[in-house]
C-alpha positions in Angstrom: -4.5 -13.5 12.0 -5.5 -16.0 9.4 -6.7 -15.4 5.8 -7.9 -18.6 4.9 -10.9 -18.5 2.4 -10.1 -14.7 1.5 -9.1 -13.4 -1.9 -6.8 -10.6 -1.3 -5.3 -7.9 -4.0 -2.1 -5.8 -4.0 -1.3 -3.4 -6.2 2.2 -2.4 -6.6 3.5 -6.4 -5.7 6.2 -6.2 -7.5 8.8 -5.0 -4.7 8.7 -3.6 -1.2 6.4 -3.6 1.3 3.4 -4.6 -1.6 5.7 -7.4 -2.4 6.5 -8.3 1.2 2.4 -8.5 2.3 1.6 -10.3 -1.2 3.6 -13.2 0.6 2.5 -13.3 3.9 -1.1 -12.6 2.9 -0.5 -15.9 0.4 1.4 -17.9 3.6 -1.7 -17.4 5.8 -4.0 -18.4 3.5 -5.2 -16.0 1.3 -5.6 -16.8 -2.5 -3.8 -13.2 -4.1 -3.9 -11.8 -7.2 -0.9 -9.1 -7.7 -0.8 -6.2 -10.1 2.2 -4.3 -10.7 3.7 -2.6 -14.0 6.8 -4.8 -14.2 5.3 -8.7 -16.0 8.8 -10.2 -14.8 9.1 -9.5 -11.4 5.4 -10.1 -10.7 6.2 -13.7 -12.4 9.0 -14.4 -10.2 6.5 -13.4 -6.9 3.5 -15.7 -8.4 6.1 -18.7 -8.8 7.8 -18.4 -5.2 3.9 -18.2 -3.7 3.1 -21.1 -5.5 6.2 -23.1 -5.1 5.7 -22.6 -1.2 2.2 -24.1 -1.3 0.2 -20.8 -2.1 -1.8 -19.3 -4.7 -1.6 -15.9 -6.8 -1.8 -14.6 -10.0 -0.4 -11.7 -11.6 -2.1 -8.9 -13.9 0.2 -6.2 -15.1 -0.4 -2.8 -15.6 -0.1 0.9 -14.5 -2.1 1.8 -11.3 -2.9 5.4 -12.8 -5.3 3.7 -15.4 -9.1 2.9 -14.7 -9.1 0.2 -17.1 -6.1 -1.8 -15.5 -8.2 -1.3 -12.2 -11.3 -3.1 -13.7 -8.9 -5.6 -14.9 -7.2 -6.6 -11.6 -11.0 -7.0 -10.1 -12.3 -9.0 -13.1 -9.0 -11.2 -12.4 -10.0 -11.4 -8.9 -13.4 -13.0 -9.9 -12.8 -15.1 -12.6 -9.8 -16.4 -10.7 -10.9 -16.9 -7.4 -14.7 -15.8 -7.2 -14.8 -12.6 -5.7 -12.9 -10.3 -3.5 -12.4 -9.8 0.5 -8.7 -7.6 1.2 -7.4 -4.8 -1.1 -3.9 -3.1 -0.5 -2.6 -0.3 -2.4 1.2 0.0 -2.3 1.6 1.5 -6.1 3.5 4.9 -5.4 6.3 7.2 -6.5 8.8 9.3 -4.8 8.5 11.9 -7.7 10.9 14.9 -8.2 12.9 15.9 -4.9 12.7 19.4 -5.1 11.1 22.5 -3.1 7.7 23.1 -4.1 8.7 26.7 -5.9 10.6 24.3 -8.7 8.0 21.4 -9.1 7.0 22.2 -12.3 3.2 20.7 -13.0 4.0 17.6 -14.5 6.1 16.6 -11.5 3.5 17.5 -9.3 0.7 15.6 -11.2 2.7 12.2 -11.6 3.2 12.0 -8.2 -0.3 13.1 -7.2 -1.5 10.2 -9.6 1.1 7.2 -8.8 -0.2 7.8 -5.5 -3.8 8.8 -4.6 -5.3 9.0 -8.1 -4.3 5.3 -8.7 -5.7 4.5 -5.0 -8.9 6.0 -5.7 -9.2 4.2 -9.2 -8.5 1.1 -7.5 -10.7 1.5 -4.4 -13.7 2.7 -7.0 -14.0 -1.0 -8.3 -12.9 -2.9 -5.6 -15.7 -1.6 -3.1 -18.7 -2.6 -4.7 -16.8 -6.4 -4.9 -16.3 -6.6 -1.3 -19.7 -5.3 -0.6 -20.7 -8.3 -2.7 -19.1 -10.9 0.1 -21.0 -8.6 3.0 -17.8 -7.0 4.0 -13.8 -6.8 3.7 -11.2 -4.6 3.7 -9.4 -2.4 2.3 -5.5 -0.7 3.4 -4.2 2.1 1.4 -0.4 2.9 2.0 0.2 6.0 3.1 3.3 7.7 5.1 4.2 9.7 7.4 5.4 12.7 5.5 2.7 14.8 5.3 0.8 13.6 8.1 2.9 13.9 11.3 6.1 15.1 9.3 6.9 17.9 6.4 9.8 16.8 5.1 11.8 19.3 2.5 11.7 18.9 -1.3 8.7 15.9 -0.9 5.6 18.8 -1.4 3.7 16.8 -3.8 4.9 13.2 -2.4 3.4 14.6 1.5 0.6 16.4 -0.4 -0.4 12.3 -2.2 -0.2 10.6 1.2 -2.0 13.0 2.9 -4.5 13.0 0.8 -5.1 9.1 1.3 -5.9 9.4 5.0 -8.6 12.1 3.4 -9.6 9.6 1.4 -9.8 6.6 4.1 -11.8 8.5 6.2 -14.1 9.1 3.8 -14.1 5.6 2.4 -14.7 4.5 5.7 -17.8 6.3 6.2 -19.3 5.5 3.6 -18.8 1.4 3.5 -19.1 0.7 7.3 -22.5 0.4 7.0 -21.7 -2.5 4.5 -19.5 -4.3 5.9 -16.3 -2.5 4.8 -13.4 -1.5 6.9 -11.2 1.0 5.2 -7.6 2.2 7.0 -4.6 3.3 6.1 -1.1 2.3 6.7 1.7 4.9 7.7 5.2 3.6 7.7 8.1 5.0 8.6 11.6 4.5 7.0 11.8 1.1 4.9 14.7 -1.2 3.3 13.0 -0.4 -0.3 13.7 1.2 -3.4 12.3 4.2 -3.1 14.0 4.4 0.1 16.9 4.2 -1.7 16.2 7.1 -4.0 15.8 9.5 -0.9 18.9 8.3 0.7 21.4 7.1 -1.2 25.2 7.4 0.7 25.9 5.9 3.8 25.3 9.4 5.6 22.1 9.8 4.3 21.3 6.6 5.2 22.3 7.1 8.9 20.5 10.6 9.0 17.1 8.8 8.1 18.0 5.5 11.0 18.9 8.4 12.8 15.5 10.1 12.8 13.5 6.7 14.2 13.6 6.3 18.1 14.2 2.6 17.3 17.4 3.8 15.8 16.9 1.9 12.1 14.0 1.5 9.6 11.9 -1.7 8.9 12.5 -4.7 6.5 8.9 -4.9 4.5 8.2 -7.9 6.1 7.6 -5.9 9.8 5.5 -3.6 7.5 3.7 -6.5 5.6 3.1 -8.0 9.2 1.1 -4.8 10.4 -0.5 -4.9 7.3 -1.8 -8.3 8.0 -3.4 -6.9 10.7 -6.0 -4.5 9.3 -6.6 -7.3 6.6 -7.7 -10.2 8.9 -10.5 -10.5 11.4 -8.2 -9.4 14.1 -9.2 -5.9 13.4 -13.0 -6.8 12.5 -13.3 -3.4 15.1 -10.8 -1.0 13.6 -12.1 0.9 11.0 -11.3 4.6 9.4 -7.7 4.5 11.1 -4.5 5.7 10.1 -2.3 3.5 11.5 1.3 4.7 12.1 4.0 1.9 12.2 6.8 4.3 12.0 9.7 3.1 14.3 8.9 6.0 16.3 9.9 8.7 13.6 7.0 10.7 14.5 7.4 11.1 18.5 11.3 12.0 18.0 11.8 15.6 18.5 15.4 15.7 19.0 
């Protein structure tokens, strides 16, 4: 599962599970640009690629705007000449609340952190990739809301969702050029917005609790399966959304 030769973007680099696959894509050879909205942290990830021997660059910016999604492409060319992987790990959490007190605003900021800013993103990157005579390209999606409701996440479930929708679709259309387009689905994560959902050391066993593995992943055992859909080892794999969940979704008691 080597990248060498490929140019590779993540959007949402900054921490978590983006910032985990920014540095393994980098560490098997992959020259990355990163795009986050945070200047300072995305610094810090270009220098520790680049201290161990890699390459990246960083482009900061909010994934909810189509400009900033022309800008990370144009970085990718002018950089590094074109563009082979795409990953989407921009997100948000949003309000936790049941869906009867989301007002519209919540709903809408989730809805675009999420799939909105995935479909800006994917709308520029495509016609790049189909430029090299293929790639691929991995929006991060979740279980919750495909093989899980979870309470008070309505418009978080509804975002996800809504990415495997738009895979599939994606898929379809750019297989005939070359394109592989699939979709991520972790389970629990050691990041910060898992943090935000459990917060005490109870909540935090309730969610281990919920994984037959009896924990949740590091973003590196994400970043790894991620790895996956970007290199030629899945050359075959194509419109497929791939659960790396601990288990969470086969646990029913």
């Amino acid at each position: 599962m080597e990248l060498q030769n490929k140019v590779a973007l993540v959007i949402g680099a900054s921490s978590g599970i983006g910032r985990a696959a920014a540095v393994l894509f980098a560490k098997k050879g992959a020259k990355v640009v990163v795009g986050a909205r945070r200047q300072g942290a995305l610094d810090e990830l270009v220098a520790e690629i680049t201290a161990a021997g890699g390459s990246a660059c960083a482009v900061a910016g909010d994934a909810r705007d189509e400009a900033y999604a022309k800008e990370l492409c144009n970085a990718a060319v002018s950089q590094y000449g074109g563009l082979d992987i795409a990953m989407h790990c921009a997100g948000a959490l949003g309000t936790l609340a049941p869906a009867t007190e989301l007002s519209a605003t919540n709903w809408h900021e989730v809805i675009d952190a999420n799939l909105t800013s995935a479909f800006l993103g994917a709308k520029h990157q495509l016609p790049l990739m189909e430029k090299r005579g293929g790639g691929s390209l991995i929006l991060t999606s979740s279980f919750v809301g495909y093989t899980a409701g979870m309470p008070g996440m309505a418009a978080y479930a509804a975002a996800k969702a809504g990415m495997v929708g738009l895979m599939k679709c994606l898929a379809v259309e750019y297989g005939p050029k070359g394109i592989r387009v699939n979709a991520l689905l972790p389970g629990g994560t050691d990041t910060d917005m898992a943090a935000e959902f459990a917060s005490t050391p109870e909540e935090k066993a309730f969610v281990r609790g919920l994984h037959v593995l009896g924990r949740i992943a590091t973003p590196e055992e994400i970043a790894h399966s991620a790895l996956y859909l970007a290199s030629d080892a899945s050359s075959f794999t194509t419109g497929h959304a791939m659960l790396v969940d601990g288990g969470v979704s086969i646990k029913k008691a």
